[in-house]
Residue frames as a rotation matrix with the C-alpha (Angstrom) as fourth column:
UNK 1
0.603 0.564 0.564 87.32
-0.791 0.518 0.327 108.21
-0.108 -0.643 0.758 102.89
UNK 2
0.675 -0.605 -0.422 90.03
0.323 0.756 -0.569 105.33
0.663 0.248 0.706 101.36
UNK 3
0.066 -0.938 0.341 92.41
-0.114 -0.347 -0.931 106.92
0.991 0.022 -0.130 103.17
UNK 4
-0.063 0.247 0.967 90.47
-0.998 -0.038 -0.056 106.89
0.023 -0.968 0.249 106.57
UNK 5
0.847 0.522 -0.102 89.56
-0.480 0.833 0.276 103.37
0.229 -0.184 0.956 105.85
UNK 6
0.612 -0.259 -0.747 92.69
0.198 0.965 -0.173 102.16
0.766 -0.042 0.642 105.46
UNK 7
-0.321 -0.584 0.746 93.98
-0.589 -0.494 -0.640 103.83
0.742 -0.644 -0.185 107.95
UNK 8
-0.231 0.228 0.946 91.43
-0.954 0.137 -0.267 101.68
-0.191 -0.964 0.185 110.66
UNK 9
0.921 0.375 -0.102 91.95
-0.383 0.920 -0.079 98.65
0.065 0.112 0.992 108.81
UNK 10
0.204 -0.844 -0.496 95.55
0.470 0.528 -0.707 98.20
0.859 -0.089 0.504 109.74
UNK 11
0.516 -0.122 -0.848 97.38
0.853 0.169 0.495 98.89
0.083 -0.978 0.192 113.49
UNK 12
0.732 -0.009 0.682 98.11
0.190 -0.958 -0.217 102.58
0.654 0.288 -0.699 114.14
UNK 13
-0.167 -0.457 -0.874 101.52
0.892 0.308 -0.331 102.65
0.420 -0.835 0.356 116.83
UNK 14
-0.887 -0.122 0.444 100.61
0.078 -0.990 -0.116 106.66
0.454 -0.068 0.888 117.13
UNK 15
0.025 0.993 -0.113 97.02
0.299 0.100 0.949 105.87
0.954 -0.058 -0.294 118.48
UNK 16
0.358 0.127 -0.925 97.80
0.933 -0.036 0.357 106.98
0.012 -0.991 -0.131 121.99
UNK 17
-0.607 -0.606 -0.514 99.38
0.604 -0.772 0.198 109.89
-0.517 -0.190 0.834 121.08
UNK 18
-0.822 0.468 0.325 96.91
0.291 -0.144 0.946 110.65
0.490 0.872 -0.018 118.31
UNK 19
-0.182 0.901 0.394 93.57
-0.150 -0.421 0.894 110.27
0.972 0.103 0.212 120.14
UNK 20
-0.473 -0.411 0.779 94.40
-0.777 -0.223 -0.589 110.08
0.416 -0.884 -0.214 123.75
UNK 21
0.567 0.816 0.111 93.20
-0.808 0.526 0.264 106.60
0.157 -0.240 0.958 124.10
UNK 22
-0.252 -0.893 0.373 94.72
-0.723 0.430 0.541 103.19
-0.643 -0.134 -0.754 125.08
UNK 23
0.499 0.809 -0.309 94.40
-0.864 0.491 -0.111 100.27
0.062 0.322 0.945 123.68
UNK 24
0.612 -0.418 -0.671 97.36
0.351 0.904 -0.243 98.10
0.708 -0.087 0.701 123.80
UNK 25
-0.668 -0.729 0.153 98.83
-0.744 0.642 -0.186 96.62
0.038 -0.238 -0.971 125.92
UNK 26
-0.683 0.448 0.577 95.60
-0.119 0.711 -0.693 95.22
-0.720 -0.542 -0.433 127.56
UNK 27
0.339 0.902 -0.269 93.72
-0.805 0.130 -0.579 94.62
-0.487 0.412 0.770 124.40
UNK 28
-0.331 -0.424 -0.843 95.90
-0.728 0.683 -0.058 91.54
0.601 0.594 -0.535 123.56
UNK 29
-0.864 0.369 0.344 93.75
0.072 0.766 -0.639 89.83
-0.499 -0.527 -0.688 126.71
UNK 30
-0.492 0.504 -0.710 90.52
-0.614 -0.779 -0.127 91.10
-0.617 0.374 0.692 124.70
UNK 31
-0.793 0.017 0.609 87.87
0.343 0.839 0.423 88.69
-0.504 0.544 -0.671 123.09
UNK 32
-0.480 0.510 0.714 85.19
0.771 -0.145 0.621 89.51
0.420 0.848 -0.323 120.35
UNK 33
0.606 0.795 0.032 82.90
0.702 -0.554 0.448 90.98
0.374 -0.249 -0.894 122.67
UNK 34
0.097 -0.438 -0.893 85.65
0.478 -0.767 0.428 93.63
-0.873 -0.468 0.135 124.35
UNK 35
-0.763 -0.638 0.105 86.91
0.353 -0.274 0.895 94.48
-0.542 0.720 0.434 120.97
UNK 36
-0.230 0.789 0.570 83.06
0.818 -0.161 0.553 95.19
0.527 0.593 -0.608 120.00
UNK 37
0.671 0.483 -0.563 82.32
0.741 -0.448 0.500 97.30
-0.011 -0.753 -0.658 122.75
UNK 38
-0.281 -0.863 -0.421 85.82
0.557 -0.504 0.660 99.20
-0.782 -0.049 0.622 122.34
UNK 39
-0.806 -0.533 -0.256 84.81
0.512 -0.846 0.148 100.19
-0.296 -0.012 0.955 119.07
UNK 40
-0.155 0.829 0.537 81.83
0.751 -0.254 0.610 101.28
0.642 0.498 -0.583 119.07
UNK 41
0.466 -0.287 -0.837 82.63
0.863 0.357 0.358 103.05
0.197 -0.889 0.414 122.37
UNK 42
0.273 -0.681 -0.679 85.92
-0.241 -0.732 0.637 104.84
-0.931 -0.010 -0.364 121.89
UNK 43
-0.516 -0.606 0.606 86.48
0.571 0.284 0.770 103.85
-0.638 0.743 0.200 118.14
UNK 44
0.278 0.630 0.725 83.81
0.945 -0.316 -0.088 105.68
0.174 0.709 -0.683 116.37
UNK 45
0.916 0.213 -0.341 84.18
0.272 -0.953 0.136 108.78
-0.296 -0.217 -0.930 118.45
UNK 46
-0.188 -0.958 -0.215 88.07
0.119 -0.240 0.963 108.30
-0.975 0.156 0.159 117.48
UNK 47
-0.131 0.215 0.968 86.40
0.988 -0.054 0.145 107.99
0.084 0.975 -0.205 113.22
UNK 48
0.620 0.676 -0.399 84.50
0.717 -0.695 -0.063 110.81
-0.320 -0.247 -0.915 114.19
UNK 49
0.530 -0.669 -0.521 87.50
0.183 -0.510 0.841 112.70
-0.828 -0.541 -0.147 115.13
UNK 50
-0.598 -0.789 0.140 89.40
0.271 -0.035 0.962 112.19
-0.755 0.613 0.235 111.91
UNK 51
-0.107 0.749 0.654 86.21
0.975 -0.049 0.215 112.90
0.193 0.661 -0.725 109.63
UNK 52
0.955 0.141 -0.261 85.66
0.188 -0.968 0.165 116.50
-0.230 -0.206 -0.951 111.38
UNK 53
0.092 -0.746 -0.660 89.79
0.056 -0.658 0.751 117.34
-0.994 -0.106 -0.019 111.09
UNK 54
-0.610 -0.195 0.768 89.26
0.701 0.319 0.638 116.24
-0.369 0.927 -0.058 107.27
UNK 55
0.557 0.799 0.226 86.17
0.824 -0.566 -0.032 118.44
0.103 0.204 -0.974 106.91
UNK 56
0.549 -0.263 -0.793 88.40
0.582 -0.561 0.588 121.07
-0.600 -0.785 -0.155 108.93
UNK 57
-0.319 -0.901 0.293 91.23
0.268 0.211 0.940 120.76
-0.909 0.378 0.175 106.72
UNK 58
-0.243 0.403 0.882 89.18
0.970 0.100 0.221 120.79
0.001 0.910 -0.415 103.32
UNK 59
0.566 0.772 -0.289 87.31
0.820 -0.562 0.105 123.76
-0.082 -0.297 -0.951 104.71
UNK 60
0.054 -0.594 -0.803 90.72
0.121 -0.794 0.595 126.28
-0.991 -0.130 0.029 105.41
UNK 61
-0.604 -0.610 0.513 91.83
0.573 0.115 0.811 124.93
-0.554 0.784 0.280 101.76
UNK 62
-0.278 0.664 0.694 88.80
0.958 0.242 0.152 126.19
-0.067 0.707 -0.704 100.40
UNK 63
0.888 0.406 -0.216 88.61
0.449 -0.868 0.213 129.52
-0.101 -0.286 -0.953 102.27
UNK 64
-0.035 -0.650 -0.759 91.78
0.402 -0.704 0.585 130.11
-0.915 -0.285 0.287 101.36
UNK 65
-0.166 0.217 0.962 90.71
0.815 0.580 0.010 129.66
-0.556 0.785 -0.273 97.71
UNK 66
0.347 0.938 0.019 87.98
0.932 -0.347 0.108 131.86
0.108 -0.019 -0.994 98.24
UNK 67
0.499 -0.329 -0.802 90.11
0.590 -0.549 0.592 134.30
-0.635 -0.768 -0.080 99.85
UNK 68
-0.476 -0.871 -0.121 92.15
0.443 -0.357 0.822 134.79
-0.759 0.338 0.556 96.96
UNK 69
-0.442 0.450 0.776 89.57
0.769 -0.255 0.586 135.20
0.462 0.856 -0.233 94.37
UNK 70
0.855 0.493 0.163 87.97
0.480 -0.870 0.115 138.04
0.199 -0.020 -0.980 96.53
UNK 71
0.142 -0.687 -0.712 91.25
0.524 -0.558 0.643 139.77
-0.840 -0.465 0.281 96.79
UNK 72
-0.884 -0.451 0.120 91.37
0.393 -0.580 0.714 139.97
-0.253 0.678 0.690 93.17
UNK 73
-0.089 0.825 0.558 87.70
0.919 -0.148 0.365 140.91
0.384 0.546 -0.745 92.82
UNK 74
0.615 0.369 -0.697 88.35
0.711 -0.642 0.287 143.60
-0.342 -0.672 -0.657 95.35
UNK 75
-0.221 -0.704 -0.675 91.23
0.288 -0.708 0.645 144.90
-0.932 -0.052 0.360 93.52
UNK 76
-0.775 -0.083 0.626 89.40
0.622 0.074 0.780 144.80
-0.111 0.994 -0.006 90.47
UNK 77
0.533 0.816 -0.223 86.49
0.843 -0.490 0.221 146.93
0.071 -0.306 -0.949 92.67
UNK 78
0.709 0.076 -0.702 88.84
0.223 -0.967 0.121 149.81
-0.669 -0.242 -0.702 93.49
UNK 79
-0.578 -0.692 0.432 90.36
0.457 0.164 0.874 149.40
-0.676 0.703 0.222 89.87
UNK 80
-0.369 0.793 0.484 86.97
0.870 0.113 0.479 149.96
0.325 0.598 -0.732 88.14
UNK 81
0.281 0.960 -0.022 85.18
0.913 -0.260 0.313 152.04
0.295 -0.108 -0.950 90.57
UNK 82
0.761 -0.073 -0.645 86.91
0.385 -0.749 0.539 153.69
-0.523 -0.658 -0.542 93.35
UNK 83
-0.271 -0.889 -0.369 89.78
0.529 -0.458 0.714 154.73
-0.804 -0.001 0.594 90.91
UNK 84
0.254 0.521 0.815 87.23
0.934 -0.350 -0.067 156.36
0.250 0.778 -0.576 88.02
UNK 85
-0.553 -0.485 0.678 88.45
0.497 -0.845 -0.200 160.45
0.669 0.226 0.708 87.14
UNK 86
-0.250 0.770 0.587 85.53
-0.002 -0.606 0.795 161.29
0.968 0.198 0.152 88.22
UNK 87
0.857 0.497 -0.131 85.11
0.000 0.255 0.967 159.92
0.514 -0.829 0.218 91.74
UNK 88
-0.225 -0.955 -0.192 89.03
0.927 -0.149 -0.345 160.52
0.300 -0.256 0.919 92.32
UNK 89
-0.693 -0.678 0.244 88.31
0.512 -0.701 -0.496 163.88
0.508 -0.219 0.833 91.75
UNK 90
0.252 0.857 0.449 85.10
-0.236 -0.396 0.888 164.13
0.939 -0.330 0.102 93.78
UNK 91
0.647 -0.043 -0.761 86.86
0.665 0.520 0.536 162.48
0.372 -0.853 0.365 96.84
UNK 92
-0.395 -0.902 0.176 89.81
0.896 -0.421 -0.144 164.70
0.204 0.101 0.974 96.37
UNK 93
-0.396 0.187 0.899 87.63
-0.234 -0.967 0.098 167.93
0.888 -0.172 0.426 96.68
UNK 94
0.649 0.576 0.497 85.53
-0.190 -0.509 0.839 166.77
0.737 -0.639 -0.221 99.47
UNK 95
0.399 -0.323 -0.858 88.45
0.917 0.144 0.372 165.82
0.004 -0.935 0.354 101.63
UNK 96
-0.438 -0.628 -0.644 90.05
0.898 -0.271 -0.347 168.77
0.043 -0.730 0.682 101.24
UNK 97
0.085 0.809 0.581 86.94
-0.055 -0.579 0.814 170.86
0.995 -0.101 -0.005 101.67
UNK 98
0.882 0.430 -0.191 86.85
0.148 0.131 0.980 169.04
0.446 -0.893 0.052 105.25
UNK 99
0.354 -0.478 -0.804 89.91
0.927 0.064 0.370 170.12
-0.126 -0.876 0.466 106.39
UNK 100
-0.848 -0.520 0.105 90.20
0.504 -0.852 -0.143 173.55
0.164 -0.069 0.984 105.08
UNK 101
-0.126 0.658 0.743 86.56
0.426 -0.640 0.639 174.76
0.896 0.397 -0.200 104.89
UNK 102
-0.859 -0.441 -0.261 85.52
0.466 -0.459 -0.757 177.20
0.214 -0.771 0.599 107.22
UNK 103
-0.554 0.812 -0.184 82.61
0.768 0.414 -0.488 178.61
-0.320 -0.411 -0.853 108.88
UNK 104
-0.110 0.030 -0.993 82.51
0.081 -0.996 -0.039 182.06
-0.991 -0.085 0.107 107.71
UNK 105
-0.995 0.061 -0.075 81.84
-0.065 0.159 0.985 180.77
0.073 0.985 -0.155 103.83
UNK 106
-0.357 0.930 0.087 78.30
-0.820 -0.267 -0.507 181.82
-0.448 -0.252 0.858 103.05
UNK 107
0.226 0.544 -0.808 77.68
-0.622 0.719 0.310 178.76
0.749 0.433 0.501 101.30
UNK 108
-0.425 -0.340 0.839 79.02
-0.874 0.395 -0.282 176.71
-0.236 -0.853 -0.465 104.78
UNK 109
-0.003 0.874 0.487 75.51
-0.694 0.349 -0.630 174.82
-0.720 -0.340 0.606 105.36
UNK 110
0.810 0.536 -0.239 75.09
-0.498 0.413 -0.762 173.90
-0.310 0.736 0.602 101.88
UNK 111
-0.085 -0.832 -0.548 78.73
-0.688 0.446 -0.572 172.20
0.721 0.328 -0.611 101.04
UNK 112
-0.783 -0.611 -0.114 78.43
-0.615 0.789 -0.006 170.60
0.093 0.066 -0.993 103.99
UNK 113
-0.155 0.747 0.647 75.46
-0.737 0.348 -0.579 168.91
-0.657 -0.566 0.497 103.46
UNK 114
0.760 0.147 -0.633 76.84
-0.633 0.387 -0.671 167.40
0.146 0.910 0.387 100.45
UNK 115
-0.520 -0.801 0.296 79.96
-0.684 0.183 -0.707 166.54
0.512 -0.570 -0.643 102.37
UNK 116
-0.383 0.573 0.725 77.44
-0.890 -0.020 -0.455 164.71
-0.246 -0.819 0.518 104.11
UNK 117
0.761 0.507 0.404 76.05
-0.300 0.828 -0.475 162.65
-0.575 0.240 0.782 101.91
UNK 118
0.046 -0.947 -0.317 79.50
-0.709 0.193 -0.678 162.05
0.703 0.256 -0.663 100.09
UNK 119
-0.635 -0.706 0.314 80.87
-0.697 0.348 -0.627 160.57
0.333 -0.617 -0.713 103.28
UNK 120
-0.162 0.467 0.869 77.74
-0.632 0.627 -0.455 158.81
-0.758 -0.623 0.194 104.03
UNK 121
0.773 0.493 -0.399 77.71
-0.566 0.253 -0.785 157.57
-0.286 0.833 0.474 100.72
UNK 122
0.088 -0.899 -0.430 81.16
-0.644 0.278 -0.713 156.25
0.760 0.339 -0.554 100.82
UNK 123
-0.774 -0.189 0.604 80.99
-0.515 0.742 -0.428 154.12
-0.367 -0.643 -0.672 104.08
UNK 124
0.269 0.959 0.090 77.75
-0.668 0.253 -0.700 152.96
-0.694 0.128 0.709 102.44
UNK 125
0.766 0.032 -0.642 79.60
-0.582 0.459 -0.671 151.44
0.274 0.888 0.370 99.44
UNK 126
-0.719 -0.673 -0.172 82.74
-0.511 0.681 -0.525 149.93
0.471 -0.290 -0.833 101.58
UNK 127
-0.490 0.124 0.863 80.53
-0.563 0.711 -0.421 148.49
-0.666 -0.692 -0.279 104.12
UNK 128
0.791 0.589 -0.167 78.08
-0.476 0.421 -0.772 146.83
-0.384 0.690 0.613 101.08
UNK 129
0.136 -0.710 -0.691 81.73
-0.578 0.509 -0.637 145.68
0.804 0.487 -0.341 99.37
UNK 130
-0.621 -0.687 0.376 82.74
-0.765 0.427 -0.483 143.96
0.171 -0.588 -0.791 102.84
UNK 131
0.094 0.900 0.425 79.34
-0.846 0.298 -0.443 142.88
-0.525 -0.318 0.789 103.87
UNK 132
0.830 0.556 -0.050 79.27
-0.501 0.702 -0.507 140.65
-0.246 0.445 0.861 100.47
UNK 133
0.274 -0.692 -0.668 82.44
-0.744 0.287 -0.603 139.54
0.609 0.662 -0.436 100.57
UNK 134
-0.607 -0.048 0.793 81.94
-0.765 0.306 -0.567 138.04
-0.215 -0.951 -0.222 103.76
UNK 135
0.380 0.889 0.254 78.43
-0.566 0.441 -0.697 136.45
-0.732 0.121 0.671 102.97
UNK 136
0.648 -0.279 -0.709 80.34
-0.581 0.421 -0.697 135.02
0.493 0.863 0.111 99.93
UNK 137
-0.127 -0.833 -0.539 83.14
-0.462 0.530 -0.711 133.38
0.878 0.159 -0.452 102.07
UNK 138
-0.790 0.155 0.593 81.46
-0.535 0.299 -0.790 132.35
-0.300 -0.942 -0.154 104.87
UNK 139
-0.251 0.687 0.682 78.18
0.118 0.721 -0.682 130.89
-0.961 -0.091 -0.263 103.05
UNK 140
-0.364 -0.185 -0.913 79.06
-0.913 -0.121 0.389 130.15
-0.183 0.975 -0.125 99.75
UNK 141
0.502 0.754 0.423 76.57
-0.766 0.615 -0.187 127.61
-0.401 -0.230 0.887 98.47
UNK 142
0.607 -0.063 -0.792 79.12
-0.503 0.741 -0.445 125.46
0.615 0.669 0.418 96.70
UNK 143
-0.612 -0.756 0.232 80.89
-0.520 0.163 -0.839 124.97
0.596 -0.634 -0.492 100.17
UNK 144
-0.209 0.777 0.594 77.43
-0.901 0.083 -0.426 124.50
-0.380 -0.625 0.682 102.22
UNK 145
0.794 0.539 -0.282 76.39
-0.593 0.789 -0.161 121.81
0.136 0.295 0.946 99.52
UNK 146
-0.010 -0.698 -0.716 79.87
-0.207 0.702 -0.682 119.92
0.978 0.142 -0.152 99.29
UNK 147
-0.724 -0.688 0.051 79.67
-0.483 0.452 -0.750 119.44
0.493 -0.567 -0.659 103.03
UNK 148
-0.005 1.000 -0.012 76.18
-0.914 -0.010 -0.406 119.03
-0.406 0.009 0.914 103.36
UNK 149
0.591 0.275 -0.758 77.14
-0.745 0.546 -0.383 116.09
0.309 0.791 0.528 101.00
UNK 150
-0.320 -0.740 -0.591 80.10
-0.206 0.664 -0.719 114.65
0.925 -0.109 -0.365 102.35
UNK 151
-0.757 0.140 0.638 78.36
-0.583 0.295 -0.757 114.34
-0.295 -0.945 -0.142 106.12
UNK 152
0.836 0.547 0.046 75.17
-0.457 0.739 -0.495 112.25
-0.305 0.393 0.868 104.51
UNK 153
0.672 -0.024 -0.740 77.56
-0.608 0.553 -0.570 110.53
0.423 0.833 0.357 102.78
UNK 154
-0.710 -0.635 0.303 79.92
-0.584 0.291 -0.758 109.76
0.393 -0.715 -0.578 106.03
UNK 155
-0.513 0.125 0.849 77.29
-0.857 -0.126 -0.499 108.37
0.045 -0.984 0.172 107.72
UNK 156
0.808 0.570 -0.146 76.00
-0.575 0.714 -0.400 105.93
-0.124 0.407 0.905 105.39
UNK 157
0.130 -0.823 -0.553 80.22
-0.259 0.510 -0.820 104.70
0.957 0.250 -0.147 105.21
UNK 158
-0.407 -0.082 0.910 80.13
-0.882 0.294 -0.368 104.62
-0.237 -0.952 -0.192 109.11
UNK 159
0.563 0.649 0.512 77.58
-0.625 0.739 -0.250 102.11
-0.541 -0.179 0.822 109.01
UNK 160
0.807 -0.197 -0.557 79.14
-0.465 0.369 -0.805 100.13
0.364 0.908 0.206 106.35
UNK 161
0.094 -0.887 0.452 82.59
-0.686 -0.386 -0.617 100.65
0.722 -0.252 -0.645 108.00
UNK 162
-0.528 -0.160 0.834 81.83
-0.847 0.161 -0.506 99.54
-0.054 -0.974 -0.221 111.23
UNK 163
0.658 0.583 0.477 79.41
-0.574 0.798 -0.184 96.67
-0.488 -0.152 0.860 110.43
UNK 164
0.820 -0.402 -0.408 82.67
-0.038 0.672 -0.739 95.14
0.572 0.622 0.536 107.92
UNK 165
-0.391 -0.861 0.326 85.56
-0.685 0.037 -0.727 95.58
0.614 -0.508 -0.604 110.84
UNK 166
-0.246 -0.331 0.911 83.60
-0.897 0.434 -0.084 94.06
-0.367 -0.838 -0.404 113.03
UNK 167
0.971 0.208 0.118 82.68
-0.141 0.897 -0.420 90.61
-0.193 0.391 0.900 110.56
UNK 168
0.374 -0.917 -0.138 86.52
-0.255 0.042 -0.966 91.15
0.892 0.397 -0.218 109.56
UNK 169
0.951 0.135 -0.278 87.54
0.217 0.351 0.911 91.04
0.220 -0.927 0.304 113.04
UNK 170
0.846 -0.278 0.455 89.40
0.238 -0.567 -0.789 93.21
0.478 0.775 -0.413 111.94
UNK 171
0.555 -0.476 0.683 91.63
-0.780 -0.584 0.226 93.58
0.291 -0.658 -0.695 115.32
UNK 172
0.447 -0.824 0.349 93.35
0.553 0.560 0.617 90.07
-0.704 -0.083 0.706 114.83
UNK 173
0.327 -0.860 0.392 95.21
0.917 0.188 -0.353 91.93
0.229 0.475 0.850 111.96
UNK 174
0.753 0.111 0.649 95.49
-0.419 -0.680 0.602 95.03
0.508 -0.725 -0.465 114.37
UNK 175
0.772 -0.462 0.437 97.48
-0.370 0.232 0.900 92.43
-0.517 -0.856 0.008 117.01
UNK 176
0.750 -0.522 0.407 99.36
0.659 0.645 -0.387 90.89
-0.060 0.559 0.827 114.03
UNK 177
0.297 -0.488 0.821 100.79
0.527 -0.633 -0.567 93.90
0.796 0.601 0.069 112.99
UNK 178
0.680 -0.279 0.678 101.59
-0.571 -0.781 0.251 95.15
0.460 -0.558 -0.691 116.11
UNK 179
0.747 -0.618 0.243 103.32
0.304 0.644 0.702 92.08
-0.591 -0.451 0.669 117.20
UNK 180
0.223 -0.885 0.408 105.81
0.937 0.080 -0.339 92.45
0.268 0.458 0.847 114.12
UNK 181
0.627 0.026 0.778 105.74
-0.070 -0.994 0.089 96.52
0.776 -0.110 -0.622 114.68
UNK 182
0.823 -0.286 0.491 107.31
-0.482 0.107 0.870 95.40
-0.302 -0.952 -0.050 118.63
UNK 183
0.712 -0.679 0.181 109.49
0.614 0.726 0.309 92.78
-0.341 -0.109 0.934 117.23
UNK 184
0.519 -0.377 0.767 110.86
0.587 -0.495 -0.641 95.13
0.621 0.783 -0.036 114.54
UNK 185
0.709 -0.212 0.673 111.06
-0.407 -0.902 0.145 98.05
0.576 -0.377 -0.725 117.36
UNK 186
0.801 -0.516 0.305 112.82
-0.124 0.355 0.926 95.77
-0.586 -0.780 0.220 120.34
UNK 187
0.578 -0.499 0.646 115.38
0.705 0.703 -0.088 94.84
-0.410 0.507 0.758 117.19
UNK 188
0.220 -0.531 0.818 116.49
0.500 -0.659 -0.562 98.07
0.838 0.533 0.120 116.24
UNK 189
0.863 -0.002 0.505 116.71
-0.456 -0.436 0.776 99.04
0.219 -0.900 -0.377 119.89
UNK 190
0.883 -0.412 0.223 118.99
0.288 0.852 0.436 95.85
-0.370 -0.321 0.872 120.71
UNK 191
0.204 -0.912 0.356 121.42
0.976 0.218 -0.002 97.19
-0.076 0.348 0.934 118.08
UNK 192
0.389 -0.249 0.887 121.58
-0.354 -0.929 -0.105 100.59
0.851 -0.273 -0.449 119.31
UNK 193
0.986 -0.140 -0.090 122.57
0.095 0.030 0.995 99.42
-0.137 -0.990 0.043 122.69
UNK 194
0.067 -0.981 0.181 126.43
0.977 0.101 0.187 97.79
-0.202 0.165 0.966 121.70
UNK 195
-0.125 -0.652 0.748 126.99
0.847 -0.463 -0.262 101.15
0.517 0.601 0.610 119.65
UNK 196
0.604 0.443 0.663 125.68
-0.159 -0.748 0.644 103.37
0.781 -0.494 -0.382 122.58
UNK 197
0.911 -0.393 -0.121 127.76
0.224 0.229 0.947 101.54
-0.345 -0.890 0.297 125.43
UNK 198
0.179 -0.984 -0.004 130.94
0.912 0.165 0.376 101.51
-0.369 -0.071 0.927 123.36
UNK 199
0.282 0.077 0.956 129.96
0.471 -0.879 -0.068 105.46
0.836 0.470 -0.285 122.46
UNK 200
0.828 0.087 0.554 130.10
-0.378 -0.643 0.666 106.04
0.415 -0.761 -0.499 126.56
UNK 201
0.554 -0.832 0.016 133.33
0.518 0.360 0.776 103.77
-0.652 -0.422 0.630 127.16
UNK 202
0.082 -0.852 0.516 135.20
0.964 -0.063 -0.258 105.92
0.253 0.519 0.817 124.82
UNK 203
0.579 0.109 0.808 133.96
-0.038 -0.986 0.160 109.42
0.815 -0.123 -0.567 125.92
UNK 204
-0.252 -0.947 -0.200 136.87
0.163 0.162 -0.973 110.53
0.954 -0.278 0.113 128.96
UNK 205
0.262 0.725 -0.637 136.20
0.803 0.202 0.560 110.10
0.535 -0.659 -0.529 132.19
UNK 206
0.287 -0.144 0.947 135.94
-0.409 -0.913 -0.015 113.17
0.866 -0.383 -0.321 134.48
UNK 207
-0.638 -0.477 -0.605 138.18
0.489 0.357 -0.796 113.46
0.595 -0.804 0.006 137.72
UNK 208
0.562 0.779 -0.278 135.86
0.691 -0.257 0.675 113.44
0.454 -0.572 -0.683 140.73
UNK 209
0.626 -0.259 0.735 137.02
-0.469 -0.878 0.090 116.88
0.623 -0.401 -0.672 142.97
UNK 210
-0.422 -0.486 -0.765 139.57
0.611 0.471 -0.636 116.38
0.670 -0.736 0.098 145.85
C-alpha cells in the first residue's frame, strides 16, 4: 500500500497511457470541486485498478510457489509409492498380461477381472493425487485468508486515502510537478533540435532523377 500511496500522492506523466484516462491538459482550468468529482469518479476506479493488478501479481507469485512445492511432493509420491518393488512389479505383470493375454487361457475371466480392478485402481489413485493437488493450489487457506485480509484492509485505506488527498489538495502538487516535468521535457527537447538539424545538414544529399 506505501507504494500505491505514493504513487497518487505525486504527478504520474504515464497516466494516459497507464489507465486510459485524461487528465491534463484541461485539469490545469480545474477548481476544488472538478478535482473532487474527478477523483472520486475516474480516480478510485483508476486505485481500484492498481490494487486488483497487485492482488494479481501477489497471487501468480504465490501459485508459482505453490507450484513448486507440489512438484516436489509429487515426485516424492511416485518416489515412495508408485516406484515400491512391489507395485513395479504388479504393474509390470498386468501390462503385459494386457497385451499378450489371450482368450483361449482357461483362467481368461478370472485375470481379467483383476486386470480390472488393477487398472481401476490405478486411475483411482492418479486422479485422487491430481484432484488434491489442485484443491491445494487453487484453495489453499493461507492464500484465501491473506487476501481475504488484504481487501478488508484496502478498503478501510481507501477511505483514509481519499478523505487525506482530498484535505491535501493534493492536485496542486500534481500541477506543480507537472509544470517542472514539461519544463524539464520542452528543455531536453530544445537541445536535441541543434544536434538533429546539424545531423541532417551533414547526411548527403540525393540527386533528384533526370
Amino acid at each position: 500500500m506505501r507504494s500505491l500511496e505514493q504513487k497518487w500522492m505525486h504527478f504520474n506523466p504515464d497516466m494516459e497511457k497507464e489507465y486510459k484516462c485524461n487528465v491534463y491538459p484541461e485539469a490545469l482550468k480545474w477548481g476544488v470541486t472538478k478535482w473532487i468529482a474527478w477523483f472520486h469518479e475516474t480516480g478510485l476506479t483508476c486505485l481500484k485498478q492498481d490494487f486488483k493488478k497487485g492482488i494479481s501479481k501477489c497471487g501468480k507469485e504465490y501459485h508459482q510457489k505453490m507450484r513448486k512445492k507440489l512438484n516436489v511432493w509429487h515426485k516424492k509420491y511416485l518416489d515412495e509409492w508408485c516406484k515400491q518393488e512391489w507395485k513395479e512389479r504388479e504393474n509390470r505383470y498386468f501390462k503385459s498380461w494386457r497385451k499378450w493375454a489371450v482368450h483361449t487361457d482357461q483362467d481368461y475371466w478370472v485375470k481379467l477381472a483383476h486386470y480390472n480392478r488393477w487398472a481401476e485402481r490405478i486411475r483411482s489413485e492418479h486422479k485422487e493425487w491430481t484432484d488434491n493437488l489442485k484443491a491445494i493450489e487453487n484453495n489453499c487457506n493461507e492464500w484465501v485468508n491473506w487476501k481475504k485480509e488484504k481487501n478488508e484492509f484496502y478498503k478501510q485505506w481507501l477511505q483514509t486515502f481519499t478523505k487525506q488527498w482530498i484535505t491535501d489538495e493534493q492536485w496542486n502538487t500534481w500541477n506543480k510537478e507537472r509544470k517542472e516535468y514539461m519544463l524539464t521535457k520542452n528543455q531536453t527537447q530544445q537541445k536535441r533540435q541543434p544536434k538533429n538539424q546539424l545531423q541532417r545538414s551533414l547526411q548527403p544529399k540525393k540527386n533528384g532523377k533526370k
